[in-house]
C-alpha positions as semicolon CSV with decimal commas, in nm:
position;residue;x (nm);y (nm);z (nm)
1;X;8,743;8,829;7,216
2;X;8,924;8,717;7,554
3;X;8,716;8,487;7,738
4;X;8,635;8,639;8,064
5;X;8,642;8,337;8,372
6;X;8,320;8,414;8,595
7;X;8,464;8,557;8,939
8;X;8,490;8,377;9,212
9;X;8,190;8,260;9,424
10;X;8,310;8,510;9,761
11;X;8,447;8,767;9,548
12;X;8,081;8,808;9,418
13;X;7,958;8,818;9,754
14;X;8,227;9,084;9,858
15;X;8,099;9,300;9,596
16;X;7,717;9,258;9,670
17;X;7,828;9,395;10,020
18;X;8,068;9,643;9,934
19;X;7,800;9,766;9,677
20;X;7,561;9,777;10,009
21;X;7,779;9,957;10,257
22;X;7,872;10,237;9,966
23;X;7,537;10,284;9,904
24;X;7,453;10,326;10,283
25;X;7,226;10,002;10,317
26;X;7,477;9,969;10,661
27;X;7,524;10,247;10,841
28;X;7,887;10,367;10,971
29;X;7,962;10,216;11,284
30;X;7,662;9,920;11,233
31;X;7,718;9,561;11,252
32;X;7,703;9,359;10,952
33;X;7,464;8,974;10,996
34;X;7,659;8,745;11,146
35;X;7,853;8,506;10,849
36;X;7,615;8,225;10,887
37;X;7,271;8,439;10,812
38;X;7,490;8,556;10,480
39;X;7,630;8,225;10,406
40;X;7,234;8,087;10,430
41;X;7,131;8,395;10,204
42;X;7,328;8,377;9,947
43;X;7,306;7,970;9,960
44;X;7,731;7,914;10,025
45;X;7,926;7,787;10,309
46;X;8,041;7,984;10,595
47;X;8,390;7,941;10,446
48;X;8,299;8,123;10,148
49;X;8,156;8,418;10,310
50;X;8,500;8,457;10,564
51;X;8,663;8,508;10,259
52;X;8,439;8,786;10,182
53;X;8,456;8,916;10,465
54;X;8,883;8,927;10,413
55;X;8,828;9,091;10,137
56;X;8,644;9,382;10,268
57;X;8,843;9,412;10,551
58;X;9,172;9,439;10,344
59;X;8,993;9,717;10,157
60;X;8,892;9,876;10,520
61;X;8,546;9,889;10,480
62;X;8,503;9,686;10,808
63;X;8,658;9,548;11,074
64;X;8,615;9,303;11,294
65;X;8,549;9,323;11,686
66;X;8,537;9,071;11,998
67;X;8,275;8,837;11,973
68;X;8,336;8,810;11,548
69;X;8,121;9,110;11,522
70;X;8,203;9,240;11,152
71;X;8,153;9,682;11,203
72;X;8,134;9,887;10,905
73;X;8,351;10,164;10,917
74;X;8,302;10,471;11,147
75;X;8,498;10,705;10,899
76;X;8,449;10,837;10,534
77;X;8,782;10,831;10,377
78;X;8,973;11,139;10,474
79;X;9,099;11,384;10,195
80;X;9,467;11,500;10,267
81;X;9,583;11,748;10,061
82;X;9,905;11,808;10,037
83;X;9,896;12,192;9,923
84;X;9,586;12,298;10,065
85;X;9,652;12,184;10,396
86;X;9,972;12,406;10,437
87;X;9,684;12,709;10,377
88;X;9,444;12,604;10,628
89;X;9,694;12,514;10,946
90;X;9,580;12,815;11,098
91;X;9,217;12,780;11,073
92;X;8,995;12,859;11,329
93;X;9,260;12,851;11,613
94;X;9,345;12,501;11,484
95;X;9,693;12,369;11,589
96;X;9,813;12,216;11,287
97;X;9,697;12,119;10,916
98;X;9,536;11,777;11,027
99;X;9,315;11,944;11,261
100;X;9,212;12,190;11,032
101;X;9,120;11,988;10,774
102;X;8,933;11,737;10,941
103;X;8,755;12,014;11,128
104;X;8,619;12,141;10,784
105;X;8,490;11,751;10,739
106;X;8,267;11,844;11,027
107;X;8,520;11,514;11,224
108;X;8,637;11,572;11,559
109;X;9,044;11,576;11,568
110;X;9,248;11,493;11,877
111;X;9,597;11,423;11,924
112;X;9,810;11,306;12,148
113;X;10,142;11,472;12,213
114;X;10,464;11,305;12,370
115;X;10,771;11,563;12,361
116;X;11,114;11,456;12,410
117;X;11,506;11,545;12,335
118;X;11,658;11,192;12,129
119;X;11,916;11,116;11,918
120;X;11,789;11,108;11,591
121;X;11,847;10,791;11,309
122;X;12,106;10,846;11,115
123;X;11,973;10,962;10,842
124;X;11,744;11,217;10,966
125;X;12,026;11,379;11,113
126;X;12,209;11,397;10,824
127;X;11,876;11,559;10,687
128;X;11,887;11,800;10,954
129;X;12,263;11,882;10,910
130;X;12,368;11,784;11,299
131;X;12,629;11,562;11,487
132;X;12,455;11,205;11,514
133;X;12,526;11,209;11,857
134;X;12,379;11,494;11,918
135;X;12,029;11,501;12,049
136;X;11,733;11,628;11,831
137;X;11,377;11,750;11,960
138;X;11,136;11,450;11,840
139;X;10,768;11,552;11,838
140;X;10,528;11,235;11,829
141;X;10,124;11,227;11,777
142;X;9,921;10,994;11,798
143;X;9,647;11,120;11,603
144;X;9,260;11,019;11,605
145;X;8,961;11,115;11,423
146;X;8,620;11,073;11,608
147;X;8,837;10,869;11,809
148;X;8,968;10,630;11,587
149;X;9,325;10,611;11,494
150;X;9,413;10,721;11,143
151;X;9,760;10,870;11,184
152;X;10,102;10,825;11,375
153;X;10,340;11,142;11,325
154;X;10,744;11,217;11,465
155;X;10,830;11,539;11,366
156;X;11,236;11,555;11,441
157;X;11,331;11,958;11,459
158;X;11,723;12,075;11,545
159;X;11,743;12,187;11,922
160;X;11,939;12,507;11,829
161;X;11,627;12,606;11,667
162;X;11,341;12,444;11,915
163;X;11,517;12,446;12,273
164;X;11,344;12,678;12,483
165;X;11,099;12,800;12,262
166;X;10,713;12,681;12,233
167;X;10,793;12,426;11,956
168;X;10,906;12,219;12,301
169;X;10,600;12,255;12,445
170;X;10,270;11,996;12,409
171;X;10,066;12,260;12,259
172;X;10,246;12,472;12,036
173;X;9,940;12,711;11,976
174;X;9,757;12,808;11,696
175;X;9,924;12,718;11,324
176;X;10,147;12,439;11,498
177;X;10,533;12,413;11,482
178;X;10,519;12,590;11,112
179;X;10,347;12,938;11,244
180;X;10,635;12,862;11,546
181;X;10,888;12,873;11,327
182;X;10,801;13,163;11,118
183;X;10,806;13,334;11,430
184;X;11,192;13,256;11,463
185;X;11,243;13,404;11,121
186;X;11,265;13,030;10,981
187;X;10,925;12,959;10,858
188;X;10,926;12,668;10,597
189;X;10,942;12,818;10,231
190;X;10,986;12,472;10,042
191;X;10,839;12,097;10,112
192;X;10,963;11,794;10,013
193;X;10,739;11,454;10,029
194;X;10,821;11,103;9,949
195;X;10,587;10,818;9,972
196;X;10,576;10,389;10,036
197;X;10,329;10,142;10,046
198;X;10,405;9,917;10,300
199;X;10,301;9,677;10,558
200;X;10,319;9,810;10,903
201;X;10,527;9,676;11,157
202;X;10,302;9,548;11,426
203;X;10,348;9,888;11,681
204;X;10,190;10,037;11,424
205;X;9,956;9,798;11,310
206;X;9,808;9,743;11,694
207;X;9,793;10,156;11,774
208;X;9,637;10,172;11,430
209;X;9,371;9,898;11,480
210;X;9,503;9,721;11,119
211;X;9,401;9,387;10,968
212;X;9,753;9,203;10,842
213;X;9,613;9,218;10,488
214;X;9,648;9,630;10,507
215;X;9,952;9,881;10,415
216;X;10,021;10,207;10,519
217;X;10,155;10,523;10,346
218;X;10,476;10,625;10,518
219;X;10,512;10,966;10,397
220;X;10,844;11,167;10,503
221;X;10,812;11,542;10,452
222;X;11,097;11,772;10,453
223;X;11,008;12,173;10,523
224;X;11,310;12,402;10,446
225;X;11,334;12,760;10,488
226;X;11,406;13,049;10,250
227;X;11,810;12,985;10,281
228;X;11,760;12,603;10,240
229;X;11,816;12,513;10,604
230;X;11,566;12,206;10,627
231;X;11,443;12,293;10,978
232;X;11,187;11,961;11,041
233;X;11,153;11,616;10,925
234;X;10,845;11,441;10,968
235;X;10,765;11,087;10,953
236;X;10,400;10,972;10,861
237;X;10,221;10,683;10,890
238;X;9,869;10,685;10,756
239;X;9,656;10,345;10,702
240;X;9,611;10,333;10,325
241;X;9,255;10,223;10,303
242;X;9,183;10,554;10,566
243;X;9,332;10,847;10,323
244;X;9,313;10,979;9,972
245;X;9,660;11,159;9,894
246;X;9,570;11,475;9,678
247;X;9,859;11,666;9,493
248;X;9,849;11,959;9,319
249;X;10,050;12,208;9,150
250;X;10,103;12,491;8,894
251;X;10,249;12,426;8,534
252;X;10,491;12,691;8,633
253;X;10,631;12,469;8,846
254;X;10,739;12,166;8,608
255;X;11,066;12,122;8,471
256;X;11,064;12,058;8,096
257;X;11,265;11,767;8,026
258;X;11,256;11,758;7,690
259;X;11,222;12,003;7,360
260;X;10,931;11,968;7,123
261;X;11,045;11,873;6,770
262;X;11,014;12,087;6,530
């Protein structure tokens, strides 16, 4: 049998402490001891416990505040679903699938909604099938949970479609841009995701509140209607320690690639 090295002397300690906060010895929101009560307990150097403390904060459990307070936490990881939540936008009044959903977590959602006409990147026009010089209607959110920041959103929808209707407007109503654009006769009928891991660039790392060590999902979704028309791109950004990304679909829906032998 391999011989197994005996882990290192902080990872140990991250793991007594992660072990602690999962099992709700620290509440969400408290304040762990300060490093050099838990450097004296478990008999190491203050050194040793900062790179505990890295650790944990690369995994999000905590974060650390003015004054080198270490806080667990506020949130529970948040469950996105990438199916369900199409079901549930409408939920309750809700304006869109993120405020559904964390509304059935029993978590406060708020957003905060910039609407302009821009010229879109490159390839998002392409995407949306107009001229690149031709302005698009870019929807950005800024979107918290209890207050904290666990998502940054640009939806990018074709002015012939949006102009003058209330997919311009701050509050779209109930159901969001989707339920909007059913109403036009172009309701999305097929979505597309694709998903990174990556480091965010520091915008996005200061609205988020994000430790260097941490990644984000960027998630682009694609909604196209019944004729194919894709009618919105969206551009996610989600702080990966924050979400759980939850797929789902029927074997119906798989492509067999291969025959069985016989």
């Amino acid at each position: 049998m391999p011989i197994t090295e005996p882990q290192p002397r902080y990872q140990q300690i991250a793991d007594v402490l992660r072990e602690a906060i999962e099992r709700g010895d620290y509440a969400p929101g408290s304040t762990l001891e300060p490093e050099l009560t838990l450097a004296e307990r478990h008999n190491v150097n203050k050194r040793t416990v900062n790179m505990a403390i890295r650790l944990l904060r690369a995994d999000g459990l905590v974060h650390v505040e003015r004054g080198a307070r270490t806080v667990v936490r506020e949130l529970p990881v948040l469950r996105r679903d990438a199916s369900a939540r199409q079901r549930i936008r409408e939920q309750g009044q809700a304006r869109g699938a993120f405020q559904a959903e964390l509304e059935r977590l029993g978590i406060e959602a708020h957003s905060n909604v910039s609407v302009s006409e821009q010229i879109a990147p490159d390839d998002v026009a392409e995407l949306l099938g107009i001229d690149p010089a031709t302005p698009a209607l870019a929807r950005r959110r800024h979107m918290l949970a209890d207050h904290t920041p666990v998502q940054l959103a640009t939806s990018w929808l074709p002015m012939d479609l949006a102009a003058g209707t209330p997919i311009a407007e701050v509050d779209t109503g109930p159901g969001g841009i989707y339920s909007r654009l059913a109403d036009l006769g172009h309701g999305p009928a097929e979505f597309t995701e694709t998903i990174r891991l990556r480091l965010p660039d520091p915008d996005e790392r200061t609205v988020l509140r994000m430790d260097v060590e941490q990644r984000v999902y960027a998630i682009r979704r694609t909604a196209a209607d019944a004729d194919g028309r894709i009618v919105e791109v969206n551009d996610m950004v989600l702080p990966a320690h924050q979400w759980e990304l939850v797929y789902t679909w029927e074997e119906s829906q798989l492509c067999v690639l291969y025959k069985p032998r016989a």
